[in-house]
C-alpha positions as CSV (number, residue, x, y, z in Angstrom):
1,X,0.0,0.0,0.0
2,X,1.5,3.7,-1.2
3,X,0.3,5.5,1.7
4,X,-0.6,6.0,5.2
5,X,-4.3,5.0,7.4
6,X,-5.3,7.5,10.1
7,X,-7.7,6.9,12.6
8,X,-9.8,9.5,14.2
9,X,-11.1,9.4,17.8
10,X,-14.8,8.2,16.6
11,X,-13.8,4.7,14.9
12,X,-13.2,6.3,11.6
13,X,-10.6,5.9,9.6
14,X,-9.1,7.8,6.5
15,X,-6.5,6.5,3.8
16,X,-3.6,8.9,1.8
17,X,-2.6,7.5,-1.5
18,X,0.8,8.1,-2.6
19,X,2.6,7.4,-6.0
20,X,5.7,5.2,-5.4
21,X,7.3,7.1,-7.9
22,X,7.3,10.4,-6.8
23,X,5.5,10.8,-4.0
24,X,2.6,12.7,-5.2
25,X,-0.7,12.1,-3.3
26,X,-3.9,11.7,-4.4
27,X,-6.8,14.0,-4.1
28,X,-10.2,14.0,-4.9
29,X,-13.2,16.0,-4.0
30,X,-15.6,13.4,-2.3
31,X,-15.7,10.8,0.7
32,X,-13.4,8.6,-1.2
33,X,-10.9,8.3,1.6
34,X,-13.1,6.5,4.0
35,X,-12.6,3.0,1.9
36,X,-9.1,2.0,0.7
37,X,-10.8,-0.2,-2.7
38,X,-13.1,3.4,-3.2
39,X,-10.1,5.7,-3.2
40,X,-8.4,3.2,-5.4
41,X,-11.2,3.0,-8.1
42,X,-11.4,7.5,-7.8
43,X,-7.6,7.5,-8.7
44,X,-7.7,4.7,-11.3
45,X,-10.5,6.7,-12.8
46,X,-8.4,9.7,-12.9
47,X,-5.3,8.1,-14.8
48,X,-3.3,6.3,-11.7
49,X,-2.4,2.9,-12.4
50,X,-3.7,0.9,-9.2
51,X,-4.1,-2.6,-10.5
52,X,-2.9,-5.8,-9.5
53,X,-0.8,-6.3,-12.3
54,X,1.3,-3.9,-10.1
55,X,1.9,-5.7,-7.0
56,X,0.9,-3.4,-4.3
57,X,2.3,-0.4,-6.2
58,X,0.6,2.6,-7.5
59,X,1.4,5.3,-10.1
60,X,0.1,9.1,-10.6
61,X,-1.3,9.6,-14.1
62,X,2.1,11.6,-14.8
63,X,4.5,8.7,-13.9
64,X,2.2,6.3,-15.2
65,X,2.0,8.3,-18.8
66,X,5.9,8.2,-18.9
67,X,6.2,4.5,-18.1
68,X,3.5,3.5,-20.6
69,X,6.3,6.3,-22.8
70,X,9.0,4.4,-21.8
71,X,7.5,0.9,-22.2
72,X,5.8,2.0,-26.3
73,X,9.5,3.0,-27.3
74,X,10.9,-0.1,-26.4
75,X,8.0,-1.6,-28.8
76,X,8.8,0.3,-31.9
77,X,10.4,-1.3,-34.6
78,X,11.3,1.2,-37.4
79,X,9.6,0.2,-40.6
């Protein structure tokens, strides 16, 4: 998990996500950070890659644009 739980004196809790790549954190404008799946789904929505294809890591939508970058240029072949 990229990021930290708080818990508030009234059971609640709150989760921070966090790209492992450069430490950006996640914000959105709703109750998102009550559930840890929730807050996942609002990022992946809004470009973070979140999925289990990356073992527990996540990615802001600027680091995960430049890896997808990186990983299309190792594709090309020139014609």
């Amino acid at each position: 998990m990229s990021g930290e739980c708080y818990s508030y004196f009234n059971g609640g809790i709150e989760y921070e996500l966090r790209c492992d790549q450069c430490g950006t954190s996640f914000r959105c404008g709703d109750d998102s950070y009550f559930s840890w799946p929730v807050l996942c789904a609002a990022a992946e929505a809004e470009g973070w890659r979140v999925g289990p294809e990356l073992e527990g890591r996540h990615e802001c939508g600027e680091c995960a644009g430049s890896h997808l970058a990186r990983s299309g240029r190792r594709q090309f072949v020139p014609a």
